[in-house]
Backbone as XML, in Angstrom:
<?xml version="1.0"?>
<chain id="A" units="angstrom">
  <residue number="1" name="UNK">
    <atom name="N" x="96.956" y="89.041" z="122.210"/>
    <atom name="CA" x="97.749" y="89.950" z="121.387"/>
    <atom name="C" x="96.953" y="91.179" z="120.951"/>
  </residue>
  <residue number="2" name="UNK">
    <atom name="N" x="97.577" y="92.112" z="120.453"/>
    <atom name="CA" x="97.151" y="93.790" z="120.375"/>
    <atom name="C" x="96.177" y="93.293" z="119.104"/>
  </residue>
  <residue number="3" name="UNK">
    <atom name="N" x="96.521" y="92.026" z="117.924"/>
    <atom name="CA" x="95.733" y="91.685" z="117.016"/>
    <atom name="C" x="94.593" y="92.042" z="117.242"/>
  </residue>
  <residue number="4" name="UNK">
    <atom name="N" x="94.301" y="90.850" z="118.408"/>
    <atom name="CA" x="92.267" y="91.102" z="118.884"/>
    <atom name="C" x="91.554" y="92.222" z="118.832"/>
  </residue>
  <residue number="5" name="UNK">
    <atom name="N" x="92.100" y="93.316" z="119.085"/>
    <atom name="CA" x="91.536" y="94.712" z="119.007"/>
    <atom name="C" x="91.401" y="95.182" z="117.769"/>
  </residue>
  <residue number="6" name="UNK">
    <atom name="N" x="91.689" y="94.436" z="116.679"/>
    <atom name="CA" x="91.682" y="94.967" z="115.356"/>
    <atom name="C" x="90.039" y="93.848" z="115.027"/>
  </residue>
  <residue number="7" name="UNK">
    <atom name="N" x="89.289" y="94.652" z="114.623"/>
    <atom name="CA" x="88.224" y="93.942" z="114.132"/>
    <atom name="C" x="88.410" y="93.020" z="112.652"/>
  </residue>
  <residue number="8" name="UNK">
    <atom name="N" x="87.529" y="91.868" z="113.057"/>
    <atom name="CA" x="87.741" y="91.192" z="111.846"/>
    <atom name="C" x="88.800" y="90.081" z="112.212"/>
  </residue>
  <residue number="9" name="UNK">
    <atom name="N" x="89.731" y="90.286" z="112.679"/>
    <atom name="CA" x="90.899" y="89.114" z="113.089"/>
    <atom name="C" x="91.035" y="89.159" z="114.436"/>
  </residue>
  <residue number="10" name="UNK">
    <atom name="N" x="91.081" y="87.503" z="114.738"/>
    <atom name="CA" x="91.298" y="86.620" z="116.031"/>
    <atom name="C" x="92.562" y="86.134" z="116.179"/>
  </residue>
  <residue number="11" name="UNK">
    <atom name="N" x="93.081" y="86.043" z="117.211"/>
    <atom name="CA" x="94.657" y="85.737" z="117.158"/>
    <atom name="C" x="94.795" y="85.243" z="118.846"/>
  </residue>
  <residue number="12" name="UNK">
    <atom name="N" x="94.966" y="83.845" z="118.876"/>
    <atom name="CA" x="94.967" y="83.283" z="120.174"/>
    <atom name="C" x="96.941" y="83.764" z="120.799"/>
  </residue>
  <residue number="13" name="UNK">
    <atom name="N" x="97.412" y="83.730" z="122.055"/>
    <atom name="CA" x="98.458" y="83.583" z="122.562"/>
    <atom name="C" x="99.535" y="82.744" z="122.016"/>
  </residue>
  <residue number="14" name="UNK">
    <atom name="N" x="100.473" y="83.071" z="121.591"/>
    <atom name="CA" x="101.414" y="81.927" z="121.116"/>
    <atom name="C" x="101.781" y="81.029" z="122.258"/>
  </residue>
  <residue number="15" name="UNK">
    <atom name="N" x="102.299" y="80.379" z="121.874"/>
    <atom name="CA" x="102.702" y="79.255" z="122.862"/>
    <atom name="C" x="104.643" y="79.025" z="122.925"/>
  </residue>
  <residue number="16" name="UNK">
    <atom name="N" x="105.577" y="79.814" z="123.017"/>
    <atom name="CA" x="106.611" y="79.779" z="122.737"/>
    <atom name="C" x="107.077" y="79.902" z="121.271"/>
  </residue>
  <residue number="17" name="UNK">
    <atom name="N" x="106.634" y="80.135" z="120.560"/>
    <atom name="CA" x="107.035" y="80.500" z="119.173"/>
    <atom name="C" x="107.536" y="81.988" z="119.299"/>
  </residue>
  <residue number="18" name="UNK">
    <atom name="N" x="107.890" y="82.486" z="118.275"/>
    <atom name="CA" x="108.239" y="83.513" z="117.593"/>
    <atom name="C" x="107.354" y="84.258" z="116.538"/>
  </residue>
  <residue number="19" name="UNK">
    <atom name="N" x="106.419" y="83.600" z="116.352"/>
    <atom name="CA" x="105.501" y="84.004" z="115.243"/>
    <atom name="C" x="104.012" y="83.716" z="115.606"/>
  </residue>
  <residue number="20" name="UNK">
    <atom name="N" x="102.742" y="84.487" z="115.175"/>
    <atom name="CA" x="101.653" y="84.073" z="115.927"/>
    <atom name="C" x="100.788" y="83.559" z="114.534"/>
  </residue>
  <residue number="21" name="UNK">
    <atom name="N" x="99.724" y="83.006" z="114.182"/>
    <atom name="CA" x="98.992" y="82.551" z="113.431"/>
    <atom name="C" x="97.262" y="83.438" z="113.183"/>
  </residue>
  <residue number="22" name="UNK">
    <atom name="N" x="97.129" y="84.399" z="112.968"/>
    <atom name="CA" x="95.709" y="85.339" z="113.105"/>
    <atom name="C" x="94.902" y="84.388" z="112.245"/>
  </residue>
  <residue number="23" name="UNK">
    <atom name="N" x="93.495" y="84.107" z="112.408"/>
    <atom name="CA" x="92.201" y="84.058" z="112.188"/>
    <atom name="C" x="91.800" y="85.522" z="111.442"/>
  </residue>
  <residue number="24" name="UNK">
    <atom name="N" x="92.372" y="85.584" z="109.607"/>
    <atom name="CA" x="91.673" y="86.755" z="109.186"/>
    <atom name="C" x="90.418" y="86.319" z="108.400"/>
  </residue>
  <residue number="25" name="UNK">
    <atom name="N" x="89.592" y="84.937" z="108.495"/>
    <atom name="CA" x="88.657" y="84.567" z="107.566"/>
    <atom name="C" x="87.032" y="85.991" z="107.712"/>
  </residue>
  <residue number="26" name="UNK">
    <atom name="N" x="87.473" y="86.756" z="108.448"/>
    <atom name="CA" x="86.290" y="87.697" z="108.730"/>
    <atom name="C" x="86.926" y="89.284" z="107.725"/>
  </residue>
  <residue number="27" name="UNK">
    <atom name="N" x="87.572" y="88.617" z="107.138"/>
    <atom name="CA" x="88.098" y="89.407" z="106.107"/>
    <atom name="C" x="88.136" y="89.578" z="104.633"/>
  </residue>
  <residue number="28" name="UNK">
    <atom name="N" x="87.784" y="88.070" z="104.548"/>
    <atom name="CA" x="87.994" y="87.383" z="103.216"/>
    <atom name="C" x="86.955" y="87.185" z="102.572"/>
  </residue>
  <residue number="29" name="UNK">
    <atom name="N" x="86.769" y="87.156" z="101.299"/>
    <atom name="CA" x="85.593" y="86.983" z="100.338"/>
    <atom name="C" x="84.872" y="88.452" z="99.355"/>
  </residue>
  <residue number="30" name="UNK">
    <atom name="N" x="85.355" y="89.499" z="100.574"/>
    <atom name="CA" x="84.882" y="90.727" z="99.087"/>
    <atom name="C" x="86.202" y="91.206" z="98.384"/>
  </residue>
  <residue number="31" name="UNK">
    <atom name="N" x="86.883" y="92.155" z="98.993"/>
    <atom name="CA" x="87.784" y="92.482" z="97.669"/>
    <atom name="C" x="89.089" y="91.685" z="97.799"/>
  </residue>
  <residue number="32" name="UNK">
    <atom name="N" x="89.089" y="90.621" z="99.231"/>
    <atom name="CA" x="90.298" y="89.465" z="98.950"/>
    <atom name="C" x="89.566" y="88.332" z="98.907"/>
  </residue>
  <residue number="33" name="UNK">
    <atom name="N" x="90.187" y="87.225" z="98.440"/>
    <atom name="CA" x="89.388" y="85.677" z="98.574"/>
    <atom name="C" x="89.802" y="85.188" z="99.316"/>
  </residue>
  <residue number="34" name="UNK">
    <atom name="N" x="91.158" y="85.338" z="99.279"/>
    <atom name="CA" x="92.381" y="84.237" z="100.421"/>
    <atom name="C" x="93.105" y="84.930" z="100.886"/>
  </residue>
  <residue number="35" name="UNK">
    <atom name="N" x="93.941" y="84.093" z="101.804"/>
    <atom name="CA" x="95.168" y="84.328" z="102.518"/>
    <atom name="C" x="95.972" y="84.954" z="101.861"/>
  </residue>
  <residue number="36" name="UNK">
    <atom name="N" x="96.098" y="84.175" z="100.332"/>
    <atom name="CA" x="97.515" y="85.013" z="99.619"/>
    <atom name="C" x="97.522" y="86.380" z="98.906"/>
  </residue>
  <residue number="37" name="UNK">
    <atom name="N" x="95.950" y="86.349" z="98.486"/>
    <atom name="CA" x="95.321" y="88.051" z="98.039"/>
    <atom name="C" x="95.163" y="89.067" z="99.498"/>
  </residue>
  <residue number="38" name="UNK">
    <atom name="N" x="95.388" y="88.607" z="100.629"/>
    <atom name="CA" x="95.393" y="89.403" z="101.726"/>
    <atom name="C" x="96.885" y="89.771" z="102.230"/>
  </residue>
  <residue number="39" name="UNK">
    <atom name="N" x="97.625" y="88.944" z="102.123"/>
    <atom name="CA" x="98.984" y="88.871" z="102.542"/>
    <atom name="C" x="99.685" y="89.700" z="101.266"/>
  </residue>
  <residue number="40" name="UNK">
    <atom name="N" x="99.317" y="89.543" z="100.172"/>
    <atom name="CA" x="99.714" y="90.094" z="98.858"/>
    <atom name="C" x="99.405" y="91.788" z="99.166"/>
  </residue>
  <residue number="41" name="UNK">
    <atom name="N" x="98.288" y="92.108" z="99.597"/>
    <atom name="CA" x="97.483" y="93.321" z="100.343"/>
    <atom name="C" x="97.750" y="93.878" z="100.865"/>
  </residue>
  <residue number="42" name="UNK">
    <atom name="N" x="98.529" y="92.982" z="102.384"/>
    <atom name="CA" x="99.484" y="94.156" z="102.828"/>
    <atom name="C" x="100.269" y="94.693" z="103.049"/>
  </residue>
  <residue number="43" name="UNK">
    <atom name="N" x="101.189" y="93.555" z="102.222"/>
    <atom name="CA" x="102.554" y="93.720" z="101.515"/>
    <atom name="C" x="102.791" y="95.021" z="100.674"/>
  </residue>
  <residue number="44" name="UNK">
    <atom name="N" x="101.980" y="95.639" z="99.748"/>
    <atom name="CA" x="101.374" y="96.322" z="99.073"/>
    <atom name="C" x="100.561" y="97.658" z="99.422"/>
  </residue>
  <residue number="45" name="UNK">
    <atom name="N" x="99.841" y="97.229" z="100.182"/>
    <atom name="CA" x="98.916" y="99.200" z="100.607"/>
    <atom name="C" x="99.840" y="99.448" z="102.062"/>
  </residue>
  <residue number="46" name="UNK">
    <atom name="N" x="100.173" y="98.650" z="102.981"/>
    <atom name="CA" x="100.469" y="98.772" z="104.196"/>
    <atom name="C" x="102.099" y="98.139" z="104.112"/>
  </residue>
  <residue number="47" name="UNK">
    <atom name="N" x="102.844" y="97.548" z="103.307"/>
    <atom name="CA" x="104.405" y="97.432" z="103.555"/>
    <atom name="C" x="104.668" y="96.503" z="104.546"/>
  </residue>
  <residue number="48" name="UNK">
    <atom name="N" x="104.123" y="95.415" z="105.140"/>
    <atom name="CA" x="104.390" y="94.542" z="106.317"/>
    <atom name="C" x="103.846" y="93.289" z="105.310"/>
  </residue>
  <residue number="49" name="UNK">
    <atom name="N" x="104.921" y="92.129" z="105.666"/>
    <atom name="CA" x="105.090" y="90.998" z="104.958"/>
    <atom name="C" x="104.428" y="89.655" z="106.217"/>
  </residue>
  <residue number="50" name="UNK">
    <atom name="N" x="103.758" y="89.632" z="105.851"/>
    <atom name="CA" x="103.125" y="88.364" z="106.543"/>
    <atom name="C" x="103.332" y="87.000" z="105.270"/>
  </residue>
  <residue number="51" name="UNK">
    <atom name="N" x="103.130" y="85.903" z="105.677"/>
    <atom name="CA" x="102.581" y="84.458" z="104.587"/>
    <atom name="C" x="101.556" y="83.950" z="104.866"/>
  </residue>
  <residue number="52" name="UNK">
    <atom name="N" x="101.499" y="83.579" z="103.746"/>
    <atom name="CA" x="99.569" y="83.075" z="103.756"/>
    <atom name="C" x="99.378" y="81.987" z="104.390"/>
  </residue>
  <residue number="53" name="UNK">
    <atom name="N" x="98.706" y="81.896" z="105.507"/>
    <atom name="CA" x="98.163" y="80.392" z="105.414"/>
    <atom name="C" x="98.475" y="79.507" z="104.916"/>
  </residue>
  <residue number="54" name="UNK">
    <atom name="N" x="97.794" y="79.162" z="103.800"/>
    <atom name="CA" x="97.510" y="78.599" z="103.109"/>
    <atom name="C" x="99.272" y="77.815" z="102.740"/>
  </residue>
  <residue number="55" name="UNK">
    <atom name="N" x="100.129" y="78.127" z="102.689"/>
    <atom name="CA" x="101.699" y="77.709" z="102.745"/>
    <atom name="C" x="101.541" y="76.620" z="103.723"/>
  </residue>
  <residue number="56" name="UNK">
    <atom name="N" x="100.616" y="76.554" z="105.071"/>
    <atom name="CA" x="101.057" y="75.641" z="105.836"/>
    <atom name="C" x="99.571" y="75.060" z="106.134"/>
  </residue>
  <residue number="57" name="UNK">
    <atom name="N" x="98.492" y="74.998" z="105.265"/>
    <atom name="CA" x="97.526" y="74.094" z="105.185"/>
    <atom name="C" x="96.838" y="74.798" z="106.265"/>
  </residue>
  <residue number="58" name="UNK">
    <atom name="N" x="96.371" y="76.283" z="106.406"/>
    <atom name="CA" x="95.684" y="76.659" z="106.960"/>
    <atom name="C" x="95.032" y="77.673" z="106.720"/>
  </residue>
  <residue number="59" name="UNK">
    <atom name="N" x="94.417" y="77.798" z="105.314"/>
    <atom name="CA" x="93.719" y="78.611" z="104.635"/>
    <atom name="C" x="92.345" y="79.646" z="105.622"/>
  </residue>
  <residue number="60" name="UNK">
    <atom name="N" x="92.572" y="81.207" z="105.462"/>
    <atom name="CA" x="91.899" y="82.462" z="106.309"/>
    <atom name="C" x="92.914" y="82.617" z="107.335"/>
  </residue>
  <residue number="61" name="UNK">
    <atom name="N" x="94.444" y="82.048" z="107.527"/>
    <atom name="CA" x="95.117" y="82.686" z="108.630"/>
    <atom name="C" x="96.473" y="83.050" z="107.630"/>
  </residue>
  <residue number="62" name="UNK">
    <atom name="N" x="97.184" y="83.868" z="108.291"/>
    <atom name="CA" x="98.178" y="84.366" z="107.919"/>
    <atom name="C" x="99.144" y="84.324" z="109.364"/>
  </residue>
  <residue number="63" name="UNK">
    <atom name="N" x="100.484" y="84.409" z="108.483"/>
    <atom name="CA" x="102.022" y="83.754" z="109.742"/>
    <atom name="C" x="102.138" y="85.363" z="109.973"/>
  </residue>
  <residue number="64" name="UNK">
    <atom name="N" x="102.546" y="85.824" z="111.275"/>
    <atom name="CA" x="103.427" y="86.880" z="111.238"/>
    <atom name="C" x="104.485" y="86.646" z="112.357"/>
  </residue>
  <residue number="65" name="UNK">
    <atom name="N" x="105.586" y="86.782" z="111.893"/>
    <atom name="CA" x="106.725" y="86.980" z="112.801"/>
    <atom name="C" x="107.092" y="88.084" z="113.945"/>
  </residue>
  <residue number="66" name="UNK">
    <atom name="N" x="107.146" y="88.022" z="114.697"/>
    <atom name="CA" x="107.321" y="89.257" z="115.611"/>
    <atom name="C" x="108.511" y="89.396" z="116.463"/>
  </residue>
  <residue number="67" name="UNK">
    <atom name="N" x="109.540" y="88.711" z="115.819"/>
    <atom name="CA" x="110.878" y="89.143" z="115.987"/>
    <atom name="C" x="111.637" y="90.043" z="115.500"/>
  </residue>
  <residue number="68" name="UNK">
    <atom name="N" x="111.538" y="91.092" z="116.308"/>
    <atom name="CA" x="111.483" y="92.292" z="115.863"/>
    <atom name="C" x="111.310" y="93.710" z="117.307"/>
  </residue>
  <residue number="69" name="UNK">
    <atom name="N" x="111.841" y="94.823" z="116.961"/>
    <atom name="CA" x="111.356" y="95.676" z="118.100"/>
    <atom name="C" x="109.792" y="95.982" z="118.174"/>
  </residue>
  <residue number="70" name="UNK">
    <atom name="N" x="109.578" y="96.225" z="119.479"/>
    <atom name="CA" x="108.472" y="96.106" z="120.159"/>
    <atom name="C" x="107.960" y="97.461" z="119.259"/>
  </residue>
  <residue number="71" name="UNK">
    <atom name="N" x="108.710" y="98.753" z="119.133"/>
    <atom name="CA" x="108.345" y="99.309" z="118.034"/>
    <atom name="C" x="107.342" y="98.930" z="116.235"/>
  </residue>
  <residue number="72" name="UNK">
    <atom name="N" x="108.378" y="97.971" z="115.978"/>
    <atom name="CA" x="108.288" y="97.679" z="114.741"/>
    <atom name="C" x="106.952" y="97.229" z="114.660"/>
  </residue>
  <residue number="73" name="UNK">
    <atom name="N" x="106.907" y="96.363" z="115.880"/>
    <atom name="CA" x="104.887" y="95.417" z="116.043"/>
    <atom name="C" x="104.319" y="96.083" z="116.288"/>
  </residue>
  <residue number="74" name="UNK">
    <atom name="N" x="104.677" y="97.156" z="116.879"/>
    <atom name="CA" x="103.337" y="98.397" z="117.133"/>
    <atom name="C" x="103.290" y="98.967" z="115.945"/>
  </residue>
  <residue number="75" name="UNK">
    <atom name="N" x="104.133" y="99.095" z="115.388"/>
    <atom name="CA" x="103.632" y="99.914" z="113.497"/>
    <atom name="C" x="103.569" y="98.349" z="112.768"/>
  </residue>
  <residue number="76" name="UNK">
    <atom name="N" x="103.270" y="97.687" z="112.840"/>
    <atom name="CA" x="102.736" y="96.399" z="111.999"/>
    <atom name="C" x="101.820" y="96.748" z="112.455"/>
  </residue>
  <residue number="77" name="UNK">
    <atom name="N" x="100.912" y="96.156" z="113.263"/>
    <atom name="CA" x="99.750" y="95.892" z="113.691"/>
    <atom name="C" x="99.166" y="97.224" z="113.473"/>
  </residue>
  <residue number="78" name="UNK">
    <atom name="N" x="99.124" y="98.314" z="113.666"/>
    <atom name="CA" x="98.220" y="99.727" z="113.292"/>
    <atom name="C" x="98.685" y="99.435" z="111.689"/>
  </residue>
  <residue number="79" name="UNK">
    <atom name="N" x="99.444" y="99.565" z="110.638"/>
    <atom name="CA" x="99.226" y="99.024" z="109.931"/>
    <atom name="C" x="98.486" y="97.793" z="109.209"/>
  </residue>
  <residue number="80" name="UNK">
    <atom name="N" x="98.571" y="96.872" z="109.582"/>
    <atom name="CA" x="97.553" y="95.594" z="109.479"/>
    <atom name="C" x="96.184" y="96.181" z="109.597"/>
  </residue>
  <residue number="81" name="UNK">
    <atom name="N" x="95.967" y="96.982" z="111.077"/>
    <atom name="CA" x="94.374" y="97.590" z="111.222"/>
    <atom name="C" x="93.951" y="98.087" z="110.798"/>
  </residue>
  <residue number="82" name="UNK">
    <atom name="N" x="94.855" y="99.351" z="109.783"/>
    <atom name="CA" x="93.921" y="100.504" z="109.057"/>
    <atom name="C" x="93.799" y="99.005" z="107.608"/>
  </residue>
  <residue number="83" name="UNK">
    <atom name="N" x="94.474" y="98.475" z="107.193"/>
    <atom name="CA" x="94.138" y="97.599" z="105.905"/>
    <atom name="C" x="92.173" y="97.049" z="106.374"/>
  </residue>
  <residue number="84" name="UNK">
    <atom name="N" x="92.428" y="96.261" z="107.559"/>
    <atom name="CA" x="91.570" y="95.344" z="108.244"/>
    <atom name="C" x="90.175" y="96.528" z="107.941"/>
  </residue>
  <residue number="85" name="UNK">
    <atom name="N" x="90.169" y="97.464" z="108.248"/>
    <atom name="CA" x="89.425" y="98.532" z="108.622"/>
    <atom name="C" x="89.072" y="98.998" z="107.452"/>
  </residue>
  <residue number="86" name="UNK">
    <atom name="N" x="89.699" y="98.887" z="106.223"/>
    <atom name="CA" x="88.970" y="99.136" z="105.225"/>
    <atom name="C" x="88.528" y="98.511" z="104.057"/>
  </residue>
  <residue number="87" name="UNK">
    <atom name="N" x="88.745" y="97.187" z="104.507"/>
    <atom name="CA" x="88.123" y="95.812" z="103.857"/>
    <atom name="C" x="86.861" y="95.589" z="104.670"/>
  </residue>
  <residue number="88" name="UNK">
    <atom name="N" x="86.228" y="95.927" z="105.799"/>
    <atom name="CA" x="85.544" y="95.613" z="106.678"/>
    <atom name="C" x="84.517" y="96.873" z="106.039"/>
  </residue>
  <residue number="89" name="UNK">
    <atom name="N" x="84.947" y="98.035" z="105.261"/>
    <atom name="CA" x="84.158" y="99.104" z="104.958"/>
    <atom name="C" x="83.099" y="98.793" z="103.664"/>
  </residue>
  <residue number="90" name="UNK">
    <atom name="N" x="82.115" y="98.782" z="103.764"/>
    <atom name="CA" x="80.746" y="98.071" z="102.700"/>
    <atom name="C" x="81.188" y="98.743" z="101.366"/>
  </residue>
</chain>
């Protein structure tokens, strides 16, 4: 997924779902702790609603749905990246 190219988050192939599961723990610990202060994050600076992890016992990943136009995931994800991109900034 276009995820991988965003530094900081890993995001394997879904497997027939509708929704993919990202690896943002390379994110977490300075100005977010968790899933739900990250998801809260970019709900907030960036306007795209992901759920935390942590909802389904998998605390540093976040749900995103991508049912939706192929548009819409291309402005999620550059959204998601500039957030990613400046949590990653010292």
């Amino acid at each position: 997924p276009a995820l991988n190219a965003v530094g900081g988050i890993e995001c394997a192939m879904p497997e027939g779902a509708f929704y993919v599961m990202p690896n943002v723990k390379q994110l977490l610990g300075g100005r977010v702790r968790d899933s739900i202060e990250f998801s809260k994050l970019l709900l907030d600076e960036a306007r795209v609603v992901v759920t935390p992890g942590s909802a389904f016992g998998m605390e540093g990943y976040v749900r995103i749905s991508y049912a939706n136009s192929l548009e819409a995931i291309q402005e999620g994800v550059r959204r998601i990246a500039e957030v990613a991109v400046a949590l990653r900034r010292p």
